[in-house]
VEXTOR-630959 format. One line per 2 residues: number of its first residue (from 1); their letters; for each residue x, y, z of C-alpha. Coordinates in Angstrom, 2 decimals, always signed. Each point is the difference from the previous one (the first is absolute). Example, Ala and Ser with C-alpha at 12.3 -4.5 7.8 and 13.67 -1.06 7.14 Angstrom:
<recs>
1> AS> +12.30 -4.50 +7.80  +1.37 +3.44 -0.66
</recs>
This chain:
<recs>
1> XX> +0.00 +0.00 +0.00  +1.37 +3.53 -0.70
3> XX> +0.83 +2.32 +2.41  -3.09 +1.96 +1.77
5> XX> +0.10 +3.53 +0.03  +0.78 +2.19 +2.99
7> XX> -2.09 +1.22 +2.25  +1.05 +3.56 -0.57
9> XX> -0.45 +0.15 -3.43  -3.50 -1.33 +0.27
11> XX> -0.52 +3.16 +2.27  +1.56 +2.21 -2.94
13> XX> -2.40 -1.11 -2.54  -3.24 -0.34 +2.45
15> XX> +1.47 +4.09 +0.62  -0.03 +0.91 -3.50
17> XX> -3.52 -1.02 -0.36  -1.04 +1.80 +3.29
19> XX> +2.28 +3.35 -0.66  -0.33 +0.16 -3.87
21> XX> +3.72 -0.19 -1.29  +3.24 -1.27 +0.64
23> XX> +1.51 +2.71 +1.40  -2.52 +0.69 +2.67
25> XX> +0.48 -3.60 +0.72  +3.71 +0.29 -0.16
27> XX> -0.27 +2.83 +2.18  -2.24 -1.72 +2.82
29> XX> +2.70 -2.73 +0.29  +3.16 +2.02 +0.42
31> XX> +1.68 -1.04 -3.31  +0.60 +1.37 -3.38
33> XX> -1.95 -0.64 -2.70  +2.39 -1.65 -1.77
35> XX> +0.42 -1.74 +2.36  -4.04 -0.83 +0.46
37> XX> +0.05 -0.20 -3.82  +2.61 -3.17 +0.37
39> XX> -1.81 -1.85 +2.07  -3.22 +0.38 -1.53
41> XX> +2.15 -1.03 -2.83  +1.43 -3.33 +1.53
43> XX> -3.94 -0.46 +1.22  -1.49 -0.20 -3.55
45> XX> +3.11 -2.53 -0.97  -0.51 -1.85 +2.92
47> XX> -3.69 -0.03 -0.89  -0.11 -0.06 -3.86
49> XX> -2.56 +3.06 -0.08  +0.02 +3.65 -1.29
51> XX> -0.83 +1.70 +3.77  +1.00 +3.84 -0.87
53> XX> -1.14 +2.25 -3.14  +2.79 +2.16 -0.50
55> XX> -0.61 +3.17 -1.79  +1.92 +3.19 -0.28
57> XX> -2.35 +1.59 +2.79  +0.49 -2.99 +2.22
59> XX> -0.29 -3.51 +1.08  -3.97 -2.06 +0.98
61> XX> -0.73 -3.18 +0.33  -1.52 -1.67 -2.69
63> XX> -2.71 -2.24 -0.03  +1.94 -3.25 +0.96
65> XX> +1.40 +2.67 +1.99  -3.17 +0.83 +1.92
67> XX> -0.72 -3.90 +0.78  +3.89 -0.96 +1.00
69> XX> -0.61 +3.08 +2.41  -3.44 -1.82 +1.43
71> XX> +1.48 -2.94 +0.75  +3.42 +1.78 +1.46
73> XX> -2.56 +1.62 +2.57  -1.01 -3.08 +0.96
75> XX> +3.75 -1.31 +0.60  +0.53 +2.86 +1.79
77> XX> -2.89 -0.25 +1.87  +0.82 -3.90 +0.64
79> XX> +3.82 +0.93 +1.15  -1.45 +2.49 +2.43
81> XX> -2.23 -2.52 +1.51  +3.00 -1.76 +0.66
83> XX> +1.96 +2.22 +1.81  -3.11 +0.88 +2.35
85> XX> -0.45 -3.44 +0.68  +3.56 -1.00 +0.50
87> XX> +0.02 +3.44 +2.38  -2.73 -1.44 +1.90
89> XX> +1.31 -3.24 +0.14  +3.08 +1.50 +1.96
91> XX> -1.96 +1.67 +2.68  -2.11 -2.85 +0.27
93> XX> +2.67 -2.41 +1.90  -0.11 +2.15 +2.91
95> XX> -3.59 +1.72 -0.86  -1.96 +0.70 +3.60
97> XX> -2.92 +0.41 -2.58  -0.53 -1.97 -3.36
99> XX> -2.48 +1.92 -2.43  -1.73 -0.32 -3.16
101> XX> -1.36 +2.35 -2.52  -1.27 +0.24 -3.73
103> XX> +2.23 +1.41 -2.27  -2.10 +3.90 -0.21
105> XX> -0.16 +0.24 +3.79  +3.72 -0.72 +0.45
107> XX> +0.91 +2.04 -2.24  -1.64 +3.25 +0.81
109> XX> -1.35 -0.46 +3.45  +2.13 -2.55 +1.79
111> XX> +3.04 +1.96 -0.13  -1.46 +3.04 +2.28
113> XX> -1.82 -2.61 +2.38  +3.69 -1.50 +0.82
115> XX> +1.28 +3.06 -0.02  -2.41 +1.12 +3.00
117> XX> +0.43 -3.20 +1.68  +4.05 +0.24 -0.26
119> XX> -0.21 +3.20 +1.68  -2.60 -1.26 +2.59
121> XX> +1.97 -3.15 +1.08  +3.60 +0.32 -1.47
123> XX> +1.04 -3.46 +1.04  -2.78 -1.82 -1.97
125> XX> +1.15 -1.82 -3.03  -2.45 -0.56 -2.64
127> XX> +0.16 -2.48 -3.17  -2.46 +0.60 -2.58
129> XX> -1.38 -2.39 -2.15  -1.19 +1.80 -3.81
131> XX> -2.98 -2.37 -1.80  -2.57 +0.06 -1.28
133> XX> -3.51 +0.46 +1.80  -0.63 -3.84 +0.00
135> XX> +3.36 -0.93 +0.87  -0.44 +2.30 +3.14
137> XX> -3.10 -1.10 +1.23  +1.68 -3.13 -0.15
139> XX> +2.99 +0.47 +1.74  -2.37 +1.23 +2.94
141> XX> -1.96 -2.61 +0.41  +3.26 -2.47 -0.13
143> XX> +1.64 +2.02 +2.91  +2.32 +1.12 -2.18
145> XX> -0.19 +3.29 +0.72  -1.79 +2.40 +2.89
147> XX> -1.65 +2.21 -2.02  -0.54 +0.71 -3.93
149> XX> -1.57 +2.93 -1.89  -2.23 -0.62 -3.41
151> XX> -2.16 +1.63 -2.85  -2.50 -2.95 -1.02
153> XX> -3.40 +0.86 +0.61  +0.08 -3.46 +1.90
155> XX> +1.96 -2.20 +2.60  -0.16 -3.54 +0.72
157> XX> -2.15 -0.75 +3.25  +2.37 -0.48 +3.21
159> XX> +1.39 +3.87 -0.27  -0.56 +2.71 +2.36
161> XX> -0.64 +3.10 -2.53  +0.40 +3.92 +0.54
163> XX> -0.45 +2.49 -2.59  +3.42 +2.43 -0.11
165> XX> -0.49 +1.90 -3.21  -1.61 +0.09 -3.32
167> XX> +1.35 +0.16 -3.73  -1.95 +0.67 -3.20
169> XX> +1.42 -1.97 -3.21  +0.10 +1.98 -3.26
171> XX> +0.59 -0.24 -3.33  +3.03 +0.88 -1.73
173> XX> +1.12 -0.24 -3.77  +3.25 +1.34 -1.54
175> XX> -0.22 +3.61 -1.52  -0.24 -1.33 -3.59
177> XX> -2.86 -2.04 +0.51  -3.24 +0.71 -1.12
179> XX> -1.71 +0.31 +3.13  +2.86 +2.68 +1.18
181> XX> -2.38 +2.25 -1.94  -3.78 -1.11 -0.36
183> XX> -2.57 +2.46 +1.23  -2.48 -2.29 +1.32
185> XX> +0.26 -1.30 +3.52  +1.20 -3.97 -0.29
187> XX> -3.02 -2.24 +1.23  +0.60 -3.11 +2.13
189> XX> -1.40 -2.45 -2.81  +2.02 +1.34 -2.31
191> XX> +3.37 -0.24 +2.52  -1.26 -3.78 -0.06
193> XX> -0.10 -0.77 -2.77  +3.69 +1.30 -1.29
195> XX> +2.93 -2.48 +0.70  +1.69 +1.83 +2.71
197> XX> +3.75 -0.07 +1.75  -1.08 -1.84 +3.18
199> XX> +1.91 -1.32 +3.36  +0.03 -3.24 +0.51
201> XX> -2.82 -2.31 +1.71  +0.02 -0.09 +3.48
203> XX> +1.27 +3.61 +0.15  -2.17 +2.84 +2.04
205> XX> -0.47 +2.11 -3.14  -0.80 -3.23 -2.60
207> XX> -2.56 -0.85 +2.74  -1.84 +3.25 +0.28
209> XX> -0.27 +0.62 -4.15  -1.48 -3.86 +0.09
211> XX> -2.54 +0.76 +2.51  -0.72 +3.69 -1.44
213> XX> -0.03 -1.71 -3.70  -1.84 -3.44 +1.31
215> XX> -3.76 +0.79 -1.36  +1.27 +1.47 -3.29
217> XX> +1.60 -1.64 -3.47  +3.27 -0.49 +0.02
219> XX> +2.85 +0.22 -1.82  +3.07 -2.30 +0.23
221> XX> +3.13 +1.83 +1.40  +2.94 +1.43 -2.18
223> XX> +2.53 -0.84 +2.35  +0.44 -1.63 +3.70
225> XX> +2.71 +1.57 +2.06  +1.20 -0.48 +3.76
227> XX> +0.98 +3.54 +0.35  -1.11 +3.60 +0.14
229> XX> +2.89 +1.40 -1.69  -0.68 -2.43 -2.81
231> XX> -3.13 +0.71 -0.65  +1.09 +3.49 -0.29
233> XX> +2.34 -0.83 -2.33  -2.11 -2.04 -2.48
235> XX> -2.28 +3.59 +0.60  +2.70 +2.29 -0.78
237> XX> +1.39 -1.93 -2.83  -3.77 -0.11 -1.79
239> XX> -0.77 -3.65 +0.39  -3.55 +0.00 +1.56
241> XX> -1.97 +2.67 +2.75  +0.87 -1.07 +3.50
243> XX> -1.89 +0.24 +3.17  +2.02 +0.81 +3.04
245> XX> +0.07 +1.25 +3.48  -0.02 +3.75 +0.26
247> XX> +2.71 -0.36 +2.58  +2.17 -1.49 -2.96
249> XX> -0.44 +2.36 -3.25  -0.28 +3.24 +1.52
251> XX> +3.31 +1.11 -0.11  -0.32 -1.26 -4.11
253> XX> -3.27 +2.09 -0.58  +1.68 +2.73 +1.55
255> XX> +2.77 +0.25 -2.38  -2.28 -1.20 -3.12
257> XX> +2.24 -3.52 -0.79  -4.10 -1.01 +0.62
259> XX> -3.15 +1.24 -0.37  -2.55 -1.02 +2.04
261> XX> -3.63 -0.38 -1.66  -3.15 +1.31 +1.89
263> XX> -2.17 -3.03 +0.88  -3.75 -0.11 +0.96
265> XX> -2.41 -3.16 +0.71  +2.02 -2.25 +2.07
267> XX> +1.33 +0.30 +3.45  +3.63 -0.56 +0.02
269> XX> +0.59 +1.76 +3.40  +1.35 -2.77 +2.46
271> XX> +0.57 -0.46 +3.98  +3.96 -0.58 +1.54
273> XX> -0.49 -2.22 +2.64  +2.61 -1.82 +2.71
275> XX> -0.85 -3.47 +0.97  +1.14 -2.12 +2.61
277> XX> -1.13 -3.39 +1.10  -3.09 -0.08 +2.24
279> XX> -0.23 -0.64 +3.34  +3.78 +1.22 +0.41
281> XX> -0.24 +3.76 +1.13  +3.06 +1.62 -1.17
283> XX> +2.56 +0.93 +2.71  +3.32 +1.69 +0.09
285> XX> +1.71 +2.01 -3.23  -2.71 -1.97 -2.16
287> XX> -2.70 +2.06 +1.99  +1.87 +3.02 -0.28
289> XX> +0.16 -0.25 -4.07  -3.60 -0.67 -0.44
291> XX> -0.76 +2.72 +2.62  +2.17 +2.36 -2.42
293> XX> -1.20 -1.21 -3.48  -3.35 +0.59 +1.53
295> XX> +0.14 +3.61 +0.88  -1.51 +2.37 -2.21
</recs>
């Protein structure tokens, strides 16, 4: 098998695609852009595919391009994943408390819960655990872990439940796409019906768009993927609309690398919830978390 590519130059092209050139990509990594140039270079050799235009007034992906980028999110997205989880992994040999969250809490609510509870009780250790909403649930119930945070509208009977926050999915499409610039307001049967850049089953979000989508026809999804940040990228790079947490594309919307599309006649607002197993009151830093996450 040849060589795989580099994780960094992945990032390169995926930046190219987000920033609009080369050099603005170049220019977010701290190199040249010959240097950037080169490896995007050794990338299409080491791939067989045309990935940049290159014109007198600068360098864009190109179609192949555009999907190489996708697909490079998802890498990324996968090799982050792994670092968390090794992270966690470390802390949780001499972890006081072992939780577990889905992938959209952890990422954008998690980190200021720990934060709190660091400051609180300095000598508590945590290890975190980062699945999916199913995988959490399960962990719980297998005394596994103390304590686990999810986004499905449902959990598995044997959990303890409290409501710590809310999140509304939306939809987002690249700026190129069609719906970037319809002036009608997107209908939930219509959402249904379009193949869609989905998270994987058992996943908090995948959960609530089946229940929201469940009395309606549907279509089959365009692609399946275990991360935010590759869903995004399939978005971004113009393979399908996505539905996401807020929590995860707002910073894209923001910036325009994604539009998001005003949506009307289904209810994709959903309930964060902790969960612990029932008929074990939570004691100790595990009480003190889910007395933080909590607050309003």
């Amino acid at each position: 098998m040849s060589a795989l590519p580099n994780l960094d130059s992945l990032k390169l092209l995926v930046d190219v695609g987000e920033l609009g050139s080369l050099g603005r990509a170049a220019r977010a990594a701290g190199i040249a852009q010959p240097s950037a140039s080169k490896r995007i270079a050794l990338l299409e050799r080491r791939l067989g595919l045309p990935l940049l235009e290159r014109t007198p007034r600068g360098s864009t992906l190109t179609a192949e391009g555009k999907m190489v980028a996708g697909w490079a999110a998802q890498v990324l997205g996968a090799a982050q994943e792994l670092m968390r989880a090794a992270q966690a992994v470390r802390l949780s040999e001499a972890a006081h408390l072992r939780v577990a969250s889905s992938m959209t809490v952890a990422e954008y609510l998690v980190p200021r819960w720990l934060g709190e509870l660091q400051h609180r009780e300095p000598d508590v250790q945590v290890g975190l655990d980062v699945v999916n909403s199913a995988d959490v649930a399960a962990r719980v119930l297998a005394g596994e872990v103390e304590l686990g945070f999810v986004e499905g509208p449902t959990v598995p009977d044997g959990l303890a439940v409290r409501v710590v926050g809310t999140d509304r999915l939306v939809v987002v499409v690249a700026p190129a796409h069609p719906w970037a610039r319809r002036r009608t307001v997107l209908r939930g049967p219509e959402l249904a019906a379009t193949p869609l850049v989905v998270r994987e089953p058992g996943s908090g979000t995948r959960e609530t768009l089946d229940v929201a989508f469940a009395a309606m026809h549907r279509a089959s999804p365009r692609l399946e993927l275990g991360s935010n940040s590759a869903v995004k990228g399939a978005a971004q790079a113009g393979v399908a609309p996505a539905v996401l947490s807020g929590y995860a594309v707002e910073s894209d919307v923001a910036t325009g690398r994604l539009v998001e599309v005003p949506l009307t006649g289904v209810n994709l607002v959903r309930s964060l919830r902790a969960v612990w197993r029932r008929g074990r009151p939570l004691t100790g830093p595990a009480a003190t978390l889910l007395a933080i996450a909590g607050r309003p």
